[in-house]
N, CA and C of each residue as an Amber inpcrd file, in Angstrom:
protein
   339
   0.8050000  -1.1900000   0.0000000   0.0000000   0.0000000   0.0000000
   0.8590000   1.2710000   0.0000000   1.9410000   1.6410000   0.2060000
   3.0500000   2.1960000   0.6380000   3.2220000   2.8990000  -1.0660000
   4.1910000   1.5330000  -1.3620000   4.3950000   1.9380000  -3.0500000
   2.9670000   1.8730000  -3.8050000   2.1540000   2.4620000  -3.7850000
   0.9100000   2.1130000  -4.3280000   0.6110000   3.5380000  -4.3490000
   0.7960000   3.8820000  -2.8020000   1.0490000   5.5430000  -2.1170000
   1.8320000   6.3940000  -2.8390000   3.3790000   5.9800000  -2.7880000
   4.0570000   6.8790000  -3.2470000   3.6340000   6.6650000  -5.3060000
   3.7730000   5.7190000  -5.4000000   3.2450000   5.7680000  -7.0040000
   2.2170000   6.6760000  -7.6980000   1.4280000   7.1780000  -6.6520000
  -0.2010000   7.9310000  -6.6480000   0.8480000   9.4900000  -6.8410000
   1.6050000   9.2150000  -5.3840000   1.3270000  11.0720000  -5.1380000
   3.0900000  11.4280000  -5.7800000   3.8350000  10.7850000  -6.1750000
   4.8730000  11.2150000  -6.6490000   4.8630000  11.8790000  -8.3240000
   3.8750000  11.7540000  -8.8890000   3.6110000  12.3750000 -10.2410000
   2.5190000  13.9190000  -9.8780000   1.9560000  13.0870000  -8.7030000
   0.9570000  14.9430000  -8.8680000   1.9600000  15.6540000  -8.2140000
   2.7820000  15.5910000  -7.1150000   3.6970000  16.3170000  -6.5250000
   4.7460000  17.1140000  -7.6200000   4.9680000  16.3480000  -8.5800000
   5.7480000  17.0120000  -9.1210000   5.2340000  17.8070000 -10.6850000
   3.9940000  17.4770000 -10.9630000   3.5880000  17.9190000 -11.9290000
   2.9700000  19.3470000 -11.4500000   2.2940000  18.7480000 -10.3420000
   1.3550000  20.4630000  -9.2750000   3.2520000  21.5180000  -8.8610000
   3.8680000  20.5640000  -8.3050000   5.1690000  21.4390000  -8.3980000
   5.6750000  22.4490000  -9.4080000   5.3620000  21.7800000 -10.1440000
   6.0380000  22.6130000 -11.8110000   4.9720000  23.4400000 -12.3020000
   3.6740000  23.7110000 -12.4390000   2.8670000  23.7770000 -12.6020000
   3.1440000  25.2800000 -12.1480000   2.5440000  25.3570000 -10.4800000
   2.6550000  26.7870000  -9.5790000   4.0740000  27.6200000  -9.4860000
   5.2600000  26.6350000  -9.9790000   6.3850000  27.5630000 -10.0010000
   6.0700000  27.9400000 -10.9120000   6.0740000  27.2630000 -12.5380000
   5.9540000  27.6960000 -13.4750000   4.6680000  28.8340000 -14.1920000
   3.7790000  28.7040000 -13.4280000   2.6290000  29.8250000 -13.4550000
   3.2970000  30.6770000 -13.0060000   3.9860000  31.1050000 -12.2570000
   4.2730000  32.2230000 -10.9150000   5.5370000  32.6420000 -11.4560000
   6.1500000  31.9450000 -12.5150000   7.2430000  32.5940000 -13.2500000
   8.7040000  32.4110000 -11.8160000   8.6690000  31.6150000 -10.7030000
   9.9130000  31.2060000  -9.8020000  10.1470000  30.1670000 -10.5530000
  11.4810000  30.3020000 -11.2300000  12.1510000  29.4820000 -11.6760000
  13.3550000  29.3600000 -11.3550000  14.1030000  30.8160000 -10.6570000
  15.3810000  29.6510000 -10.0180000  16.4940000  29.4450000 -10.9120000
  16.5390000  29.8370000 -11.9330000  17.5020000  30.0360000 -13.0280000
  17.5020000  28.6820000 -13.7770000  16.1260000  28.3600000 -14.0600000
  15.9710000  26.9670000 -14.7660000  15.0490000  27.3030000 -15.7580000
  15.2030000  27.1880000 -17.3540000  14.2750000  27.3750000 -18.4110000
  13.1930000  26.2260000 -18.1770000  13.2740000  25.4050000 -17.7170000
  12.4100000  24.8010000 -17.2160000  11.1470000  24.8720000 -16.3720000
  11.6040000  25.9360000 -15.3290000  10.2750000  26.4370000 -14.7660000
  10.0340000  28.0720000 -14.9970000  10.4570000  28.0610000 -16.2970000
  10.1040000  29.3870000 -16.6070000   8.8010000  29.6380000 -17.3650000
   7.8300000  31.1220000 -17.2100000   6.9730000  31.2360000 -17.5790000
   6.7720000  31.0750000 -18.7110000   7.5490000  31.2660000 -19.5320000
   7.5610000  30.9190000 -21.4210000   7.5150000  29.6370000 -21.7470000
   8.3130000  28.5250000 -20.8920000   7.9720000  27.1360000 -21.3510000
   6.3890000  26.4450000 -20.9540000   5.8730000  27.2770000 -19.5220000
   4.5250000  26.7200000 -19.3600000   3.5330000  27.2430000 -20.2100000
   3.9710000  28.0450000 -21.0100000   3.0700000  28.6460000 -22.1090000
   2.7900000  27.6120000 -22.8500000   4.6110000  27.6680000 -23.4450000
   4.5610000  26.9760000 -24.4480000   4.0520000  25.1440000 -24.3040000
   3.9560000  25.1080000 -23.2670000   4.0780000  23.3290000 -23.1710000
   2.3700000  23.6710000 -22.9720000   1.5930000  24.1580000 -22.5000000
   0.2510000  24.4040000 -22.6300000  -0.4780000  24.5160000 -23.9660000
   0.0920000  25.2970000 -24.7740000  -0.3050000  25.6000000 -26.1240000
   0.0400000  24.7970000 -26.9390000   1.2970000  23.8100000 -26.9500000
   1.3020000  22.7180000 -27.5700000   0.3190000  21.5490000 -27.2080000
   0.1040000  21.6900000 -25.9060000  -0.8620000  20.1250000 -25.4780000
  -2.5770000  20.7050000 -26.1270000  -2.4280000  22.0310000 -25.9620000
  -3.5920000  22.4810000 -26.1590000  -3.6470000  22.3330000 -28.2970000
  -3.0990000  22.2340000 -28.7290000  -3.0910000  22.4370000 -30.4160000
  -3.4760000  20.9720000 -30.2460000  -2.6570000  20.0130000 -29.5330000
  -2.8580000  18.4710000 -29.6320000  -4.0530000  17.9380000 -29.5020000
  -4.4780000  18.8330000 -28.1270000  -5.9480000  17.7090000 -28.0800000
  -7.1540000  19.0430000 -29.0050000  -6.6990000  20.0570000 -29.2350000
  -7.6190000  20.6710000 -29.8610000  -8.3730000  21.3780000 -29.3830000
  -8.3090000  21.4360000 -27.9520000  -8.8610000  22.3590000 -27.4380000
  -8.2900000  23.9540000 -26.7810000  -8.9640000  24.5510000 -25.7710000
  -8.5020000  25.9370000 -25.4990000  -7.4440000  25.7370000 -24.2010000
  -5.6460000  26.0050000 -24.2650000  -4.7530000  25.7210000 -23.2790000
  -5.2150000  26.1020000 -21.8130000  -6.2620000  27.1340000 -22.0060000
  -6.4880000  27.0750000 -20.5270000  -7.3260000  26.5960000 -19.7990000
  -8.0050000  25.4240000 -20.1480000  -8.8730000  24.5940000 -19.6030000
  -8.0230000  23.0020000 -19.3200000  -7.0930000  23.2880000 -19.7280000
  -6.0150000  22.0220000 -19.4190000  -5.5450000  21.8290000 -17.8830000
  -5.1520000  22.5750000 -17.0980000  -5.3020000  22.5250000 -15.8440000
  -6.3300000  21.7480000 -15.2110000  -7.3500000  22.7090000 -15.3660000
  -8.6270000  22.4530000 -14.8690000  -9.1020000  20.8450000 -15.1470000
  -8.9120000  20.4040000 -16.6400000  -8.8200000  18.8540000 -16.5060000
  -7.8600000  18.3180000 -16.3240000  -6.8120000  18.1300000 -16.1010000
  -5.4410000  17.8000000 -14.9220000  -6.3830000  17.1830000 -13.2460000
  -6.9160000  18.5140000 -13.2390000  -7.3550000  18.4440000 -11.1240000
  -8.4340000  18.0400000 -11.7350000  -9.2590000  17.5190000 -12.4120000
 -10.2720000  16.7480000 -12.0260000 -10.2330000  15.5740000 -12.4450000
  -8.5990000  15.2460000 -13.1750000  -8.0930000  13.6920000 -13.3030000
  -7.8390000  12.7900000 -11.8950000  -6.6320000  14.3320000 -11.4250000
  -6.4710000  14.3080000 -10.5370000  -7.6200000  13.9130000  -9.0670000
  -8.3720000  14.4120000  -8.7040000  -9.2500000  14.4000000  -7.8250000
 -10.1420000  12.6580000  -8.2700000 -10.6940000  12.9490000  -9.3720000
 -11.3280000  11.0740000  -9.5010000 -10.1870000  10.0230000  -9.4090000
  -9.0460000  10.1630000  -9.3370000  -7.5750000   9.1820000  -9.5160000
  -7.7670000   9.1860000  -7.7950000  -8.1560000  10.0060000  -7.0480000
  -7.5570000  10.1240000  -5.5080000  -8.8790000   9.4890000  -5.4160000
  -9.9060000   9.5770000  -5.7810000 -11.4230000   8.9060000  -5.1930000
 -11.4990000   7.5240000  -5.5330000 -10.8060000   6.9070000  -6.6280000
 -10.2810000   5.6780000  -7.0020000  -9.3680000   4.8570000  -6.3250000
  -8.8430000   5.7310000  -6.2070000  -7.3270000   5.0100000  -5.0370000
  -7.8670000   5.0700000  -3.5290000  -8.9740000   6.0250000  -2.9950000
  -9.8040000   6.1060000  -1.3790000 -10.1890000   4.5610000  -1.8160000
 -11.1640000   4.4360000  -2.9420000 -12.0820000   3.0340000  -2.6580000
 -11.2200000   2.2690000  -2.7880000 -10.2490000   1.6720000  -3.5640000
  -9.6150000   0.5460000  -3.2600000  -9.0720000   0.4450000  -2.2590000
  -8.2830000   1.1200000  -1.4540000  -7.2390000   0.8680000   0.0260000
  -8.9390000   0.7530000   1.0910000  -9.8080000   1.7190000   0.5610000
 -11.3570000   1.1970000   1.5500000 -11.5560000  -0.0920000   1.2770000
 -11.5660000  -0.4220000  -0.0880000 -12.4470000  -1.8480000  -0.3390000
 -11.0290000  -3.3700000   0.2000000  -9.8990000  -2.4590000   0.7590000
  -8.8690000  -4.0390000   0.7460000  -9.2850000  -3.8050000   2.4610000
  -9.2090000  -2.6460000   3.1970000  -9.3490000  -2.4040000   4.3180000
 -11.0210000  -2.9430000   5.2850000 -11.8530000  -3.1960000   4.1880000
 -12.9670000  -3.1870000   4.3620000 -12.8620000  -3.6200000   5.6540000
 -12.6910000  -4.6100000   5.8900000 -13.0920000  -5.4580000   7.3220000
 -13.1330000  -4.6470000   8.6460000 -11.5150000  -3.7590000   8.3500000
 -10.8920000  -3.2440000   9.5550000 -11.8390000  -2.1570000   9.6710000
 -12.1790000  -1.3710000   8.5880000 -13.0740000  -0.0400000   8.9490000
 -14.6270000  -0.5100000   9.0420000 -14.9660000  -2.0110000   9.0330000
 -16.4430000  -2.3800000   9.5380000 -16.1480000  -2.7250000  11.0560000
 -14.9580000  -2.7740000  11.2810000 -14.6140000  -3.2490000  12.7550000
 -14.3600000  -2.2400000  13.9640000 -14.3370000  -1.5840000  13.1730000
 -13.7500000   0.3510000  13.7980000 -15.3220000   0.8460000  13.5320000
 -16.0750000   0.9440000  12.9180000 -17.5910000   1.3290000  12.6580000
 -18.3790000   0.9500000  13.9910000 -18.3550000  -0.4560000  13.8360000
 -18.8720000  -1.4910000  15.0020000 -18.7050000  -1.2120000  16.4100000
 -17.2450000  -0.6830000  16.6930000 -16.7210000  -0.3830000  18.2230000
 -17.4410000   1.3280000  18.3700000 -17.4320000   2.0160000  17.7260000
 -17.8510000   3.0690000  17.3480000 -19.4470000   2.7800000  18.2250000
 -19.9150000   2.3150000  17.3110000 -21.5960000   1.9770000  17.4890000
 -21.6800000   1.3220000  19.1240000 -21.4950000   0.3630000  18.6440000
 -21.9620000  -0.5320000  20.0490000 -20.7530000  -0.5610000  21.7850000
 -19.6750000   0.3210000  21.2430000 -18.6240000   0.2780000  22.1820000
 -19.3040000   1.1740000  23.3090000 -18.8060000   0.7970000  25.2700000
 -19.1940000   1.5630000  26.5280000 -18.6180000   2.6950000  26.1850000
 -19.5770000   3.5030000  26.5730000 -19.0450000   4.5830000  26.5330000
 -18.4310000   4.8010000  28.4510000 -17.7060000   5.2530000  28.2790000
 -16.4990000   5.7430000  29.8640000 -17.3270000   6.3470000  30.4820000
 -17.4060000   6.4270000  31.9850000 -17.8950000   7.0240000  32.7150000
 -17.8060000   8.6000000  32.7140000 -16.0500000   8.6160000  33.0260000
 -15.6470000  10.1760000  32.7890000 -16.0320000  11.2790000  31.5030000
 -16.2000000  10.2110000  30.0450000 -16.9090000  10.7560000  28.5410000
 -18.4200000  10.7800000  29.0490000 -19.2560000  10.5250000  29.5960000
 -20.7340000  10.9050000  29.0610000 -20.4680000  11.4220000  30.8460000
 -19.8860000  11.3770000  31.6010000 -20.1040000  13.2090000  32.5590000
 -19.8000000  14.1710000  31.9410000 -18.7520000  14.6070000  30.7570000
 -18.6090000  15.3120000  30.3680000 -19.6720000  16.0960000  29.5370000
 -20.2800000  14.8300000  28.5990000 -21.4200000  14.9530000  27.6700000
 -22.3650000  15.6140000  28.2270000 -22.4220000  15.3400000  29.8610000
 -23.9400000  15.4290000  30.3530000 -23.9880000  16.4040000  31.7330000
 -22.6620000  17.2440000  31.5610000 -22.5180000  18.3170000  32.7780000
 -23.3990000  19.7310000  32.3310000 -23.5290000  20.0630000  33.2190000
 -24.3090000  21.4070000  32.6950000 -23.5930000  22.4740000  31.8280000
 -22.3990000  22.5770000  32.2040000 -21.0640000  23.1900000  31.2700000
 -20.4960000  24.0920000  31.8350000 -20.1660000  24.7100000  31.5960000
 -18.8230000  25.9310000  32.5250000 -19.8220000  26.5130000  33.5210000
 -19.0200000  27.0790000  34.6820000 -19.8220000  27.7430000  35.7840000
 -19.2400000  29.0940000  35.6180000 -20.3210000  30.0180000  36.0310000
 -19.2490000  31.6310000  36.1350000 -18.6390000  31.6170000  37.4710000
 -17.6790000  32.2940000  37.2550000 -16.2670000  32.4840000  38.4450000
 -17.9280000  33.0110000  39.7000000 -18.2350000  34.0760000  39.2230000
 -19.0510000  34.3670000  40.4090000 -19.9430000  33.4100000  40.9810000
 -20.1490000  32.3340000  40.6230000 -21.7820000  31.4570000  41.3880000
 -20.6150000  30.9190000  41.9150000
């Protein structure tokens, strides 16, 4: 699950990395994260798929975001058991004496009473 982890978040890390330097024109003395190449690497992807470069982002993070809701359900669906078992203690577990006085005190007193 680990490398499964880092496999997920080591491409958005560095693509969202390059991305906000390269919007923001901090580059650091690298043509690489300079504002002219994110133009240009936008307007080329954008001639490619044919559409308008600045809606390319925008479908990036919502690759992004369904890729992370994909990867929640599977580590949910291998975990299943453990988080029906954690649900369960949740539900039907004693609650502590000292937790439901707390629940069930009247609540702060003023300094004066």
């Amino acid at each position: 699950m680990r490398a499964l982890f880092a496999f997920w978040a080591a491409p958005l890390i560095l693509f969202w990395g390059w991305f906000f330097l390269s919007l923001n024109d901090i580059n650091f003395g690298y043509v690489m994260l300079s504002r002219q190449l994110h133009d240009l690497v936008f307007q080329l992807y954008g001639q490619m798929l044919g559409i308008d470069p600045a809606i390319i982002p925008g479908m990036v993070a919502k690759a992004c975001v369904s890729d992370s809701f994909l990867l929640a359900g599977l580590v949910a669906f291998r975990r299943r058991r453990q988080i029906a078992e954690w649900i369960r203690q949740r539900r039907e577990g004693p609650v502590s004496p000292e937790r439901l006085g707390r629940a069930t005190e009247a609540g702060p007193t003023l300094p004066a009473e």
